[in-house]
Biopython code that builds the backbone (N, CA, C, O; Angstrom):
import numpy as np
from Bio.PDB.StructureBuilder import StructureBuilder

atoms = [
    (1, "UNK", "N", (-21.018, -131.296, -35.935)),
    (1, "UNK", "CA", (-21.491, -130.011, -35.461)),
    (1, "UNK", "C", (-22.709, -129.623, -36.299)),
    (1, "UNK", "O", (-22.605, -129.563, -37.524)),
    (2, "UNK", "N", (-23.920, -129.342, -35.645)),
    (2, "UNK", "CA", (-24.952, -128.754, -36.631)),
    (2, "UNK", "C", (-24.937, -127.714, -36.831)),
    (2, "UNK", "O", (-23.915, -127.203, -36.373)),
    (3, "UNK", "N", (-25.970, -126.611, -37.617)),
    (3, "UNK", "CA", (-25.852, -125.826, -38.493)),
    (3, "UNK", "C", (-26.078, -124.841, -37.465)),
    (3, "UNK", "O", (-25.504, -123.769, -37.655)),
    (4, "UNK", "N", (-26.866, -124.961, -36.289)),
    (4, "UNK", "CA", (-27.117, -123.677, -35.378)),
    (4, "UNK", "C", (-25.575, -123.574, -34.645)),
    (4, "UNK", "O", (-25.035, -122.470, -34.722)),
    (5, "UNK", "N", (-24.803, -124.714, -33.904)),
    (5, "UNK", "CA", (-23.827, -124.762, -33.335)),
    (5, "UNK", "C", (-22.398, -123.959, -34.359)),
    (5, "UNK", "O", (-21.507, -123.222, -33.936)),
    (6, "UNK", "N", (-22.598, -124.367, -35.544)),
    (6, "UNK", "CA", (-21.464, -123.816, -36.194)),
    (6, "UNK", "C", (-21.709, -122.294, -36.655)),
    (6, "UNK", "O", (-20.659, -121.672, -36.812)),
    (7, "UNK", "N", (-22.665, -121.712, -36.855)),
    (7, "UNK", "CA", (-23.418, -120.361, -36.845)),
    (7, "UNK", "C", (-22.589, -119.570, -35.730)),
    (7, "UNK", "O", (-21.798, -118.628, -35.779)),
    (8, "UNK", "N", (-23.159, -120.435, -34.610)),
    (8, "UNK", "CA", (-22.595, -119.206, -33.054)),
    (8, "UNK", "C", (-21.161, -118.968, -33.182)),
    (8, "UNK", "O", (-20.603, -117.896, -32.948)),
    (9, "UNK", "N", (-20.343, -120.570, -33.757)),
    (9, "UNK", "CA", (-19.031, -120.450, -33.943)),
    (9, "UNK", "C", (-18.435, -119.500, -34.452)),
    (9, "UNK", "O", (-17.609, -118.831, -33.831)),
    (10, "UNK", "N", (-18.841, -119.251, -35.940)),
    (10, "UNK", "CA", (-19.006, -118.297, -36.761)),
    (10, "UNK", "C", (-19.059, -116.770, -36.179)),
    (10, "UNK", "O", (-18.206, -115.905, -36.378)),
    (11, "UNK", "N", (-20.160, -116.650, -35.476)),
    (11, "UNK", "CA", (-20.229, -115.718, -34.928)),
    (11, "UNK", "C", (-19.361, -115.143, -33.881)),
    (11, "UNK", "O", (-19.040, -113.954, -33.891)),
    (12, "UNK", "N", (-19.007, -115.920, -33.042)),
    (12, "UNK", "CA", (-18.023, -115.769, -32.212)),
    (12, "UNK", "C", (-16.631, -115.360, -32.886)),
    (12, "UNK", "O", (-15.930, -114.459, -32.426)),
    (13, "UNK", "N", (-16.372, -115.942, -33.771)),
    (13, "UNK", "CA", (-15.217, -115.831, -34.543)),
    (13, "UNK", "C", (-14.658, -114.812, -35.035)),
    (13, "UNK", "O", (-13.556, -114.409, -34.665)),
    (14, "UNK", "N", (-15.595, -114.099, -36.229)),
    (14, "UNK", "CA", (-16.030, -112.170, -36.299)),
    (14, "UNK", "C", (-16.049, -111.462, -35.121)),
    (14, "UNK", "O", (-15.761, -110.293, -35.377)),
    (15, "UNK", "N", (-16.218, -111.597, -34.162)),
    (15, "UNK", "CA", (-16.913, -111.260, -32.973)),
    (15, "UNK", "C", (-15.177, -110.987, -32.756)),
    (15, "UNK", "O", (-14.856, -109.852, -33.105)),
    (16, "UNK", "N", (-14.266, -111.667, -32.346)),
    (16, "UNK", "CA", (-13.623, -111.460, -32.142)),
    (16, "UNK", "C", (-12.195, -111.036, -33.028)),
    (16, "UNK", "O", (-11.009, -111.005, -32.700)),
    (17, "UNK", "N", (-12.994, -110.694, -34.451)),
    (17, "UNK", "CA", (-12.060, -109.757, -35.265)),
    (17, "UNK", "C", (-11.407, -110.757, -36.541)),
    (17, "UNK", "O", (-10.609, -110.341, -37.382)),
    (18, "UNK", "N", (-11.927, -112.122, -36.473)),
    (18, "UNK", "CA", (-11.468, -113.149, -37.714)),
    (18, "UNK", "C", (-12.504, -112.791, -38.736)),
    (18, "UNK", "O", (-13.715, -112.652, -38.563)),
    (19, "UNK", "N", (-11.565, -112.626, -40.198)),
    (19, "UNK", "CA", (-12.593, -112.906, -40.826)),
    (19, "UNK", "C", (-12.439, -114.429, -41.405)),
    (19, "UNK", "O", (-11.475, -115.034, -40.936)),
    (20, "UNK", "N", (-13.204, -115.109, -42.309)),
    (20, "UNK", "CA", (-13.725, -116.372, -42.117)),
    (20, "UNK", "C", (-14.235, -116.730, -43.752)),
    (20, "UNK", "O", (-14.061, -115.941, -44.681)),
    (21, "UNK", "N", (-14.778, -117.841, -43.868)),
    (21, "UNK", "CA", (-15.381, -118.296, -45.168)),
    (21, "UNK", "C", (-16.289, -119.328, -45.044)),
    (21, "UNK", "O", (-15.809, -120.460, -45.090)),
    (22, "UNK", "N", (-17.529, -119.217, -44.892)),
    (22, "UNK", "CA", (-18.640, -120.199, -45.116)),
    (22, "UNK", "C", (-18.797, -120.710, -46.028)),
    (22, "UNK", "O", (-19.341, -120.128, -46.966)),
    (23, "UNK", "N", (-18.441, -121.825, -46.107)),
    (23, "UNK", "CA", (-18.261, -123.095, -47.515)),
    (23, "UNK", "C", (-19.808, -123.960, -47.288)),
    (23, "UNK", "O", (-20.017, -124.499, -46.202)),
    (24, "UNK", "N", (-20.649, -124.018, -48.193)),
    (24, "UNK", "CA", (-21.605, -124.386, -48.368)),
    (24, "UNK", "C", (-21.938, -125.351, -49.640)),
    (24, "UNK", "O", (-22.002, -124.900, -50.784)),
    (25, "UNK", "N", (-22.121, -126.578, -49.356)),
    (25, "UNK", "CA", (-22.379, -127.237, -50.702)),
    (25, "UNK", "C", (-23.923, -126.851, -51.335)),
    (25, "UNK", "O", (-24.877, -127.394, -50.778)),
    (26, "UNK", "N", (-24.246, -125.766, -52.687)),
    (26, "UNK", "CA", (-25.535, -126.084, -53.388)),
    (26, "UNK", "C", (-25.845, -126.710, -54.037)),
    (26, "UNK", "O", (-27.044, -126.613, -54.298)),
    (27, "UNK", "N", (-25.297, -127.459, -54.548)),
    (27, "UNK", "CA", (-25.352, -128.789, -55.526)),
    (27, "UNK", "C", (-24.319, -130.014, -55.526)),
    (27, "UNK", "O", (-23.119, -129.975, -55.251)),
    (28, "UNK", "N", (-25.076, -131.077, -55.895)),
    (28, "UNK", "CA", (-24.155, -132.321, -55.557)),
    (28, "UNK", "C", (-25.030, -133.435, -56.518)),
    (28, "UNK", "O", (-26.206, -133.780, -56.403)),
    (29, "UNK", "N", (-24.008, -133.858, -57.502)),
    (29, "UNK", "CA", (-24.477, -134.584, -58.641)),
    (29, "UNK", "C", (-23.671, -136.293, -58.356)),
    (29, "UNK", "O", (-22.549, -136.436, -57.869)),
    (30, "UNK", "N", (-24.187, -136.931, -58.608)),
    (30, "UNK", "CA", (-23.409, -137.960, -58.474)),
    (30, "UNK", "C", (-23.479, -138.933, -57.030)),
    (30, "UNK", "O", (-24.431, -139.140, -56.278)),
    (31, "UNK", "N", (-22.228, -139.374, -56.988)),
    (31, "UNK", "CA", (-21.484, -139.864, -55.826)),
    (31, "UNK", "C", (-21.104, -139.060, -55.435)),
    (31, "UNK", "O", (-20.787, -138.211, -56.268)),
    (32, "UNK", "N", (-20.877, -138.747, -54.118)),
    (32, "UNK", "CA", (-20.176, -137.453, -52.988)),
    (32, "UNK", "C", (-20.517, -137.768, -51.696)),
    (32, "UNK", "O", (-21.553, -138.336, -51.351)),
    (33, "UNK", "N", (-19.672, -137.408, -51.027)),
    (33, "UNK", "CA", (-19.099, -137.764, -49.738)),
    (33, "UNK", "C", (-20.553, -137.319, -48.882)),
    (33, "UNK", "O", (-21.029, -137.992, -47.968)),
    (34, "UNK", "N", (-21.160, -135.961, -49.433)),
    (34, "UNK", "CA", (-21.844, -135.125, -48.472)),
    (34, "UNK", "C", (-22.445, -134.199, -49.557)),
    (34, "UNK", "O", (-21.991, -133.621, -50.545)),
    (35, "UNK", "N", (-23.741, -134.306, -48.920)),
    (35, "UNK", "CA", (-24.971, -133.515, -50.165)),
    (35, "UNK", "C", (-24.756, -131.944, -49.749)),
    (35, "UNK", "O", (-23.895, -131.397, -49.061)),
    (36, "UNK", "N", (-25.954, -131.426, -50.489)),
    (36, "UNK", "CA", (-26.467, -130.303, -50.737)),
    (36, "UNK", "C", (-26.688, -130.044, -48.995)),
    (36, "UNK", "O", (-26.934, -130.872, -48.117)),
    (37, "UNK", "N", (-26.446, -128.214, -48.886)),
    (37, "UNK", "CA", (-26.534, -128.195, -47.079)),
    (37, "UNK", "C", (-25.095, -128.212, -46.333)),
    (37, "UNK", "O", (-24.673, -127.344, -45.568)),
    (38, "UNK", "N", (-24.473, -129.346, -46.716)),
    (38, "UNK", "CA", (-23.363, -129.369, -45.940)),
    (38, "UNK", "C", (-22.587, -128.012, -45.940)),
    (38, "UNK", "O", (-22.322, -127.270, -46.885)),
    (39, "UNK", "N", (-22.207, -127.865, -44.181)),
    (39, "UNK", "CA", (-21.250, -126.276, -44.409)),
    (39, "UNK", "C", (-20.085, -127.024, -43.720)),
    (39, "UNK", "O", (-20.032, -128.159, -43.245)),
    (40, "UNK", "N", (-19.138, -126.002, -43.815)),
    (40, "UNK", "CA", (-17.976, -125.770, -43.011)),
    (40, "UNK", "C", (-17.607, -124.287, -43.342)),
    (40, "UNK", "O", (-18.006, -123.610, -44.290)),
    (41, "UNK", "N", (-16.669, -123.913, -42.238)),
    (41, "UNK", "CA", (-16.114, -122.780, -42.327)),
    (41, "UNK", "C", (-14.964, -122.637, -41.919)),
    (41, "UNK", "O", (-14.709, -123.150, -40.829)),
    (42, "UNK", "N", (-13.900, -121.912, -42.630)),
    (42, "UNK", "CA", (-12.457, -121.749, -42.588)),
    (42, "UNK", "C", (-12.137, -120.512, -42.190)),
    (42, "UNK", "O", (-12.918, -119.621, -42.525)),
    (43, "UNK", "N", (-11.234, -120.237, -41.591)),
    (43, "UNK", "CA", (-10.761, -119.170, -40.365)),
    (43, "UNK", "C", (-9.176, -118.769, -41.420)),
    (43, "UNK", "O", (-8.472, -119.522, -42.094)),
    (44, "UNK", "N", (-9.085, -117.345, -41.170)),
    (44, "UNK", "CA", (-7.767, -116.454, -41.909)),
    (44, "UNK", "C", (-6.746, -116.982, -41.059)),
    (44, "UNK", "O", (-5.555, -116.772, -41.291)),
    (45, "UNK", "N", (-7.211, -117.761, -39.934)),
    (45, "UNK", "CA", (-5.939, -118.581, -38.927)),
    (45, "UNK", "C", (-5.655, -119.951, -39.967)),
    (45, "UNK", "O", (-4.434, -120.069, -40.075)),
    (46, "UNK", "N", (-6.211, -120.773, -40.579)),
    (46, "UNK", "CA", (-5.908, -121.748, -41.050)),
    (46, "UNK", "C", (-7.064, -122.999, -40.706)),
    (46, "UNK", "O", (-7.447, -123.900, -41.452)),
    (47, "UNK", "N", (-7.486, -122.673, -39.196)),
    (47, "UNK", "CA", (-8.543, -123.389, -38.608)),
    (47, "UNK", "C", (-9.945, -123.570, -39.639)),
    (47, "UNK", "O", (-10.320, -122.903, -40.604)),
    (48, "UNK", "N", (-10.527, -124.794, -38.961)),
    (48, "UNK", "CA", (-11.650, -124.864, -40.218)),
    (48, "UNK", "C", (-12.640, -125.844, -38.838)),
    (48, "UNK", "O", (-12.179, -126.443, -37.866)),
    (49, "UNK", "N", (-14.120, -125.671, -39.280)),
    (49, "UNK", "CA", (-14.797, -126.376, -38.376)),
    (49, "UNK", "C", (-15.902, -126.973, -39.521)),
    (49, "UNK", "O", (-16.595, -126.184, -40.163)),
    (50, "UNK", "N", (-15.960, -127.837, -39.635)),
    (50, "UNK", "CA", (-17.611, -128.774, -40.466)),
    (50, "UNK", "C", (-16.404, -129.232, -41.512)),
    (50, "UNK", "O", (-15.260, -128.874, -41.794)),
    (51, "UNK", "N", (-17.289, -130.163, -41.883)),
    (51, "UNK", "CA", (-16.786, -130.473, -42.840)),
    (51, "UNK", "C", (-17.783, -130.934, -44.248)),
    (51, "UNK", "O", (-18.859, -131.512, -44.097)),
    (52, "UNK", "N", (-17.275, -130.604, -45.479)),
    (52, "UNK", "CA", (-18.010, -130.883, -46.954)),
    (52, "UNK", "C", (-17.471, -132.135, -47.373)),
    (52, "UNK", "O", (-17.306, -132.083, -48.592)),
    (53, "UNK", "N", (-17.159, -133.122, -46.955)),
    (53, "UNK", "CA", (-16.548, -134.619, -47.314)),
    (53, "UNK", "C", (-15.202, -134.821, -47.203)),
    (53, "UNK", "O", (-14.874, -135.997, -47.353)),
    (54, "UNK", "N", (-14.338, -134.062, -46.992)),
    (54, "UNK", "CA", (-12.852, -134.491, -46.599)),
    (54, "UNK", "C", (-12.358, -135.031, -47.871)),
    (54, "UNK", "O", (-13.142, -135.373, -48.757)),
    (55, "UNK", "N", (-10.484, -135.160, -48.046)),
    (55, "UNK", "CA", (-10.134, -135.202, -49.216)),
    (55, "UNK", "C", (-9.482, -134.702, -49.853)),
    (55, "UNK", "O", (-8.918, -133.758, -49.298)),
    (56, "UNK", "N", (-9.153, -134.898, -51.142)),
    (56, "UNK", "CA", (-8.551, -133.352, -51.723)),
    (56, "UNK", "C", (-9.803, -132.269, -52.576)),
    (56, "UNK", "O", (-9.714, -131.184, -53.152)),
    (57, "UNK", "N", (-10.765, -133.073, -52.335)),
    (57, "UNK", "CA", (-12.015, -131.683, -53.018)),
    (57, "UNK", "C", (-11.859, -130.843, -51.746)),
    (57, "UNK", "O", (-11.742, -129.625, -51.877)),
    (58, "UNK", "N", (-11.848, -131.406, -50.504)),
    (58, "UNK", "CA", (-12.373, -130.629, -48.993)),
    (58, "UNK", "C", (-10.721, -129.298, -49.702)),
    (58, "UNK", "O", (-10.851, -128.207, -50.257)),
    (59, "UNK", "N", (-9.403, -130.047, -49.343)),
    (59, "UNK", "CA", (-8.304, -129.527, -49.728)),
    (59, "UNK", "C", (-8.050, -128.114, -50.261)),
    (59, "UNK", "O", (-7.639, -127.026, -49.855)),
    (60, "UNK", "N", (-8.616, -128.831, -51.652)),
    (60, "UNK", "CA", (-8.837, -127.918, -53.022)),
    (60, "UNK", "C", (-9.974, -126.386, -52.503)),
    (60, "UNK", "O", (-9.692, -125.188, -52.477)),
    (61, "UNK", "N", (-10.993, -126.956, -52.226)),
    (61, "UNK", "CA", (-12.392, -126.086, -51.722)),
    (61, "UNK", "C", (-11.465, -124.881, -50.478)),
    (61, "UNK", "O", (-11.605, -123.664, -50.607)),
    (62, "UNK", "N", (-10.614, -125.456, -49.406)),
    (62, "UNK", "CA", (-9.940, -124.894, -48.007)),
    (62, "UNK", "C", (-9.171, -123.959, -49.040)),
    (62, "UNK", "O", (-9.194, -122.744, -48.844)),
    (63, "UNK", "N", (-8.599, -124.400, -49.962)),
    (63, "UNK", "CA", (-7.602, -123.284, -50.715)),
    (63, "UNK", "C", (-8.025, -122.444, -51.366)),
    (63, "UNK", "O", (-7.544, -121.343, -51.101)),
    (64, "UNK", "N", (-8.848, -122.465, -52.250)),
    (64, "UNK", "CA", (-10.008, -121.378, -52.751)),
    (64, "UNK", "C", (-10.753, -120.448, -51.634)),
    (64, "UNK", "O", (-10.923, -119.254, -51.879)),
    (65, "UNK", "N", (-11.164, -120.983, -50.482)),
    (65, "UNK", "CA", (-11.439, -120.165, -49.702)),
    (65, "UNK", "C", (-10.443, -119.248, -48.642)),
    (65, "UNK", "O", (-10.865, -118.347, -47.917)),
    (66, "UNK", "N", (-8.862, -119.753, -48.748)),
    (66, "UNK", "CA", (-8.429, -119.008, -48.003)),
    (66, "UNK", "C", (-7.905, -118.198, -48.919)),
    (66, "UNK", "O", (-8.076, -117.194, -48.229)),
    (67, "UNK", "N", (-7.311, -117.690, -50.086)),
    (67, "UNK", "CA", (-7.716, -117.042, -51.397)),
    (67, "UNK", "C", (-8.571, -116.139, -50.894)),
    (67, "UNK", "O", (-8.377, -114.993, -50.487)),
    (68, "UNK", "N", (-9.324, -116.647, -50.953)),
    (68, "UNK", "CA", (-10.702, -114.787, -50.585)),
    (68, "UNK", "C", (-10.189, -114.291, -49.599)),
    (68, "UNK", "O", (-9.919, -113.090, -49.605)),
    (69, "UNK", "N", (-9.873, -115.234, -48.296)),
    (69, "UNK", "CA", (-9.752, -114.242, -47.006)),
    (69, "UNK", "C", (-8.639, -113.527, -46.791)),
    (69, "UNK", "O", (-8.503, -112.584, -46.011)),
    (70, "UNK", "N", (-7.452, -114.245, -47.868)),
    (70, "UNK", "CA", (-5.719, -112.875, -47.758)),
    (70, "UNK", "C", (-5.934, -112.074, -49.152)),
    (70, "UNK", "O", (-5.388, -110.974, -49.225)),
    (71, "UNK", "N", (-6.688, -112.535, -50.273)),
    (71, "UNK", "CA", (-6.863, -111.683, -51.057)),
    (71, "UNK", "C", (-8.161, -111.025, -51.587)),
    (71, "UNK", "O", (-8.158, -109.834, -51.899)),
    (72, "UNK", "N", (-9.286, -111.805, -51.692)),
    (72, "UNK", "CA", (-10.170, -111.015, -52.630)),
    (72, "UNK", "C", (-11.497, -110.529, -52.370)),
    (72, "UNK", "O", (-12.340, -109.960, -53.062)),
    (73, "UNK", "N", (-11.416, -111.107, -50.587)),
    (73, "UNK", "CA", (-12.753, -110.615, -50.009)),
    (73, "UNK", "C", (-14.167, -110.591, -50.795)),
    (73, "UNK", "O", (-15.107, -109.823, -50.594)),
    (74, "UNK", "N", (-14.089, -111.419, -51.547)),
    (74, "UNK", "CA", (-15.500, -111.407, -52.072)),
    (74, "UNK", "C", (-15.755, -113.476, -52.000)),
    (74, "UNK", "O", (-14.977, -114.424, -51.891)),
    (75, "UNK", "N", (-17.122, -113.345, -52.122)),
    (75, "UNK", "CA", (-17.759, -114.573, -52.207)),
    (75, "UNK", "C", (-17.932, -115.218, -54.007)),
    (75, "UNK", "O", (-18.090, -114.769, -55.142)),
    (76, "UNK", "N", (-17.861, -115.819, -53.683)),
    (76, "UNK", "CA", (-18.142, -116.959, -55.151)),
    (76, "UNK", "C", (-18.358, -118.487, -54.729)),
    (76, "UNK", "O", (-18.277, -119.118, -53.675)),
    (77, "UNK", "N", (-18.727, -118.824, -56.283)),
    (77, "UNK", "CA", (-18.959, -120.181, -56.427)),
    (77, "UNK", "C", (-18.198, -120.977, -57.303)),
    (77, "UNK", "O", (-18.210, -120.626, -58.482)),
    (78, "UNK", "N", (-17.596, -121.884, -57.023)),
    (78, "UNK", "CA", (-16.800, -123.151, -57.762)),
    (78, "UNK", "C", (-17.628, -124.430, -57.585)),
    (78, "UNK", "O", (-18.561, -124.785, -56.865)),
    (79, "UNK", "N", (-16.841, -124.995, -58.606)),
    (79, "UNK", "CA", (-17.372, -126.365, -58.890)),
    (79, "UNK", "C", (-16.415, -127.189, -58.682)),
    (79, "UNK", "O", (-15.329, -126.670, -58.941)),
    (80, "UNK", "N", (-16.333, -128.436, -58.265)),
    (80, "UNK", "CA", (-15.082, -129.409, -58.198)),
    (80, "UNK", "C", (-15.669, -130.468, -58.303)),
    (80, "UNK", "O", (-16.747, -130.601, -57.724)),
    (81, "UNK", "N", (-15.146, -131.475, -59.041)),
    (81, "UNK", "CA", (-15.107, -132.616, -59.754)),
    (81, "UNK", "C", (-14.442, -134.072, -59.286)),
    (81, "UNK", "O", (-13.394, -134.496, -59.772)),
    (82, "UNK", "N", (-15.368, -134.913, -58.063)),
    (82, "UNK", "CA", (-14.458, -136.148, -57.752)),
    (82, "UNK", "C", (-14.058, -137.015, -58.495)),
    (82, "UNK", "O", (-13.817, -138.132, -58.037)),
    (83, "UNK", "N", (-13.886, -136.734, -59.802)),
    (83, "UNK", "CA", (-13.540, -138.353, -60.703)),
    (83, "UNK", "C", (-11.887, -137.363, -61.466)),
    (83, "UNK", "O", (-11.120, -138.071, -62.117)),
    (84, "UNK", "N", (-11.593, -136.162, -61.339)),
    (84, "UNK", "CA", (-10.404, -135.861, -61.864)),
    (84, "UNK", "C", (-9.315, -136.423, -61.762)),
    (84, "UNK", "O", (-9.275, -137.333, -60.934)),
    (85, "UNK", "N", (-8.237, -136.157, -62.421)),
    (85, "UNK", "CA", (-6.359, -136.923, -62.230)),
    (85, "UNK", "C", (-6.515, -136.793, -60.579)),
    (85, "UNK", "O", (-6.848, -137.828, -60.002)),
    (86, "UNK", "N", (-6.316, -135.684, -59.832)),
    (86, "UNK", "CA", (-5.857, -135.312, -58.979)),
    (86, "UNK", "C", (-6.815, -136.341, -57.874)),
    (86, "UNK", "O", (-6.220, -137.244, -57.287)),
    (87, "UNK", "N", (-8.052, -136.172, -57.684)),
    (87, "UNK", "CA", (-8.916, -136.877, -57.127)),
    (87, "UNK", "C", (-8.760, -138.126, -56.918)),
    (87, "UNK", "O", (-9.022, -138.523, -55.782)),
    (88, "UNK", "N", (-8.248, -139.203, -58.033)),
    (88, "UNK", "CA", (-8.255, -140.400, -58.611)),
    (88, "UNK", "C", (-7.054, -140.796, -57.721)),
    (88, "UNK", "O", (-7.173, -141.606, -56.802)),
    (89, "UNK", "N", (-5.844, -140.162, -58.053)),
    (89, "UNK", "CA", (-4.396, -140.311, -57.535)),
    (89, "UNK", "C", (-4.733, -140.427, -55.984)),
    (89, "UNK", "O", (-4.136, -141.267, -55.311)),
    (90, "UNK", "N", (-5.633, -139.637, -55.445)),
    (90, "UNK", "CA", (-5.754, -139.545, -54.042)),
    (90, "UNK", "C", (-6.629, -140.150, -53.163)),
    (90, "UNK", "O", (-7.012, -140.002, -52.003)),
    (91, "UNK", "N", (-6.880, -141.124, -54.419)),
    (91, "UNK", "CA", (-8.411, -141.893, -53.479)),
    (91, "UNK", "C", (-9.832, -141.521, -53.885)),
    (91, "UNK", "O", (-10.695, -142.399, -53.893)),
    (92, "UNK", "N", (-10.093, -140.382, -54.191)),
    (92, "UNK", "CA", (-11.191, -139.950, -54.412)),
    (92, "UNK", "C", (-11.863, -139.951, -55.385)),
    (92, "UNK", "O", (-12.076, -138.956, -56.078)),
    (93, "UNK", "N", (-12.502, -141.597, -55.677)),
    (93, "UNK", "CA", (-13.232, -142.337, -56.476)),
    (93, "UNK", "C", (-14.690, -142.017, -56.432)),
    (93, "UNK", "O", (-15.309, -142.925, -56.986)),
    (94, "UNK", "N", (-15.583, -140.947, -55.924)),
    (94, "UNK", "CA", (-16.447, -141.208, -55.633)),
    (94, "UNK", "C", (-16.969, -141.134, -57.193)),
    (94, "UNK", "O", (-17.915, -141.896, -57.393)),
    (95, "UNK", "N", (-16.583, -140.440, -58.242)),
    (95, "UNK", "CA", (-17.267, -140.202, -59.537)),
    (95, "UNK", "C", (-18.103, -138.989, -59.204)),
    (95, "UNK", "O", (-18.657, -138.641, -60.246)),
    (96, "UNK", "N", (-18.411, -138.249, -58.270)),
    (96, "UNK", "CA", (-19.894, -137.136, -58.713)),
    (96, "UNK", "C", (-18.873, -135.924, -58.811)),
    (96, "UNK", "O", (-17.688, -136.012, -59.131)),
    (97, "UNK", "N", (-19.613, -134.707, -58.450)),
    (97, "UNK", "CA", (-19.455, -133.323, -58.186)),
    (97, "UNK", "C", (-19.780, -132.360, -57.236)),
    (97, "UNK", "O", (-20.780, -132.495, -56.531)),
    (98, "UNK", "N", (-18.940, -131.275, -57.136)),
    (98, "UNK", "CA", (-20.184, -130.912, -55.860)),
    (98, "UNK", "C", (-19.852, -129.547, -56.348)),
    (98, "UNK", "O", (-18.836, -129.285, -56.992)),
    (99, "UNK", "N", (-20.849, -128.621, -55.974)),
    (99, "UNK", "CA", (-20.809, -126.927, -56.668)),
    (99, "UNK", "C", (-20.987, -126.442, -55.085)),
    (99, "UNK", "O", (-21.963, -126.726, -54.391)),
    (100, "UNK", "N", (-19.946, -125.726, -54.698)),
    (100, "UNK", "CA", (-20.285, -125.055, -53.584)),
    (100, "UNK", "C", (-19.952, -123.506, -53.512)),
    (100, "UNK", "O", (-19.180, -122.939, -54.285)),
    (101, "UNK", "N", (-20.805, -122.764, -52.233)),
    (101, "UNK", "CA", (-20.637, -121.310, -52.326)),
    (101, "UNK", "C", (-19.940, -121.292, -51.273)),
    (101, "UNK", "O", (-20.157, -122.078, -50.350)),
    (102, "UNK", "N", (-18.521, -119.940, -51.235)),
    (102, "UNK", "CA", (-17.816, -119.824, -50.624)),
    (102, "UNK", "C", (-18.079, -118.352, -50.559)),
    (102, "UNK", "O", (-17.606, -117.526, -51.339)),
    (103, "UNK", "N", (-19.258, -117.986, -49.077)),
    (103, "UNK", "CA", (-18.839, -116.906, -48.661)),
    (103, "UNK", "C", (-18.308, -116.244, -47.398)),
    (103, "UNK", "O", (-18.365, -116.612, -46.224)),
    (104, "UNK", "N", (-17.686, -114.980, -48.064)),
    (104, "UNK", "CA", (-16.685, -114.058, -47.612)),
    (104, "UNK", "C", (-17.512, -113.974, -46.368)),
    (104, "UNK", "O", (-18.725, -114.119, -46.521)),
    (105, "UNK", "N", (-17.000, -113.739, -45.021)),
    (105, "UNK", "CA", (-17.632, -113.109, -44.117)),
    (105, "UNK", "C", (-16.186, -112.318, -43.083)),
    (105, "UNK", "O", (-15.302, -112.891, -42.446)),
    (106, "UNK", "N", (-16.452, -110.817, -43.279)),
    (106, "UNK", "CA", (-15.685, -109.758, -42.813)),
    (106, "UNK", "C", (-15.736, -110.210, -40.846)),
    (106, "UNK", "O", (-16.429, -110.935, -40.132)),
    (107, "UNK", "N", (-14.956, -109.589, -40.720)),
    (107, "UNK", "CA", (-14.585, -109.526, -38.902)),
    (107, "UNK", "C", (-15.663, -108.410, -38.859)),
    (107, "UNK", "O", (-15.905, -107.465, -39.610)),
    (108, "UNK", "N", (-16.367, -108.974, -37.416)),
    (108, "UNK", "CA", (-17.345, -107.952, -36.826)),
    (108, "UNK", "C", (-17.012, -106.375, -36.795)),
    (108, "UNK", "O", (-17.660, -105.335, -36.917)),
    (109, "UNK", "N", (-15.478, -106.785, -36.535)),
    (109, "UNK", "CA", (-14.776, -105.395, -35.664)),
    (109, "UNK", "C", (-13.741, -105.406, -36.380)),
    (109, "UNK", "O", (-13.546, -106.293, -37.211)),
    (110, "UNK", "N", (-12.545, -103.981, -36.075)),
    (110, "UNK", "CA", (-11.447, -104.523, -36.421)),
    (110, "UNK", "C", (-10.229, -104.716, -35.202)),
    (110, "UNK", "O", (-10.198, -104.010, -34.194)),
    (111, "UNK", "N", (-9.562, -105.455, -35.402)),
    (111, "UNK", "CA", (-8.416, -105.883, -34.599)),
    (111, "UNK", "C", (-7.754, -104.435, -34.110)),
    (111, "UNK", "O", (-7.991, -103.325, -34.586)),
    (112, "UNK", "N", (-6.869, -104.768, -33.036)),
    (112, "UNK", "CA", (-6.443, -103.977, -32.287)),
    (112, "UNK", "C", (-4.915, -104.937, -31.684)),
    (112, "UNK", "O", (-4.949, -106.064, -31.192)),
    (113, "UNK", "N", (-4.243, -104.475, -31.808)),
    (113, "UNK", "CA", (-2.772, -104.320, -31.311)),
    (113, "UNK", "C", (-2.718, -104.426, -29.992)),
    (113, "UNK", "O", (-2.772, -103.341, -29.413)),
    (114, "UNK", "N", (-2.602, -105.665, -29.104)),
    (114, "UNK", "CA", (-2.516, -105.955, -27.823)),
    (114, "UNK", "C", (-1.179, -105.316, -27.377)),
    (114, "UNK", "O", (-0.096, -105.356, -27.960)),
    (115, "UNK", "N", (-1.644, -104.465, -25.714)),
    (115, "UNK", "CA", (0.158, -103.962, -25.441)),
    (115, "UNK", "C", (0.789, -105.657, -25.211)),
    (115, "UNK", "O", (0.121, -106.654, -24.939)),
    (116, "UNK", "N", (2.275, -105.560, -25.425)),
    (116, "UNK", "CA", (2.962, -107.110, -25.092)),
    (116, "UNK", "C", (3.491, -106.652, -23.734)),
    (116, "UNK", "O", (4.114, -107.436, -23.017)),
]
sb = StructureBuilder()
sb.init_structure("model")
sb.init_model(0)
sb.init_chain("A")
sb.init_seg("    ")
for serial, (resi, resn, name, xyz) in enumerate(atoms, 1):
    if name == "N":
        sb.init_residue(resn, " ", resi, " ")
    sb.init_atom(name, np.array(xyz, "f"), 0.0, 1.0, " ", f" {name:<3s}", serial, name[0])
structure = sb.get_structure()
């Protein structure tokens, strides 16, 4: 999915009252799956569209960002490390790093209580 296609997604998404998390890689040292640029974005449903290299960094990165969206509504930046225990155990030999920004993005609107 490119960057205009996953945008509208995005948009659509708020649009209809999700809020969401734009995962963006700004730095990438090393070996890594997927450079600088790469997005994805994760949905307060669990859903996620793009992907930052798959894995347990992708994993690790999906859990930090759904973190913001049940608790802390704000954006930040982490760093994660493919040569760690956890990484290693799981395959994920690549040796680099990747620093990505995870931001918060609020629902357009707010939800509303469908009659059942």
């Amino acid at each position: 999915m490119d960057d205009i296609a996953l945008h509208r997604k995005l948009q659509q998404c708020t649009d209809l009252g999700l809020s969401a998390v734009l995962i963006t890689i700004v730095e990438s040292k090393g070996s890594t799956p997927r450079g600088a640029g790469a997005k994805m974005i994760l949905l307060e449903n669990g859903k996620f569209m793009g992907t930052i290299g798959g894995g347990c960094v992708e994993g690790k990165i999906k859990k930090e960002a759904l973190d913001i969206i049940l608790y802390n509504h704000t954006s930040k930046v982490v760093t994660s490390y493919l040569n760690d225990k956890l990484g290693v155990t799981d395959g994920d030999i690549c040796g680099g790093s990747l620093t990505v920004l995870l931001e918060y993005i609020p629902p357009a609107k707010e939800k509303t209580l469908q009659p059942s």
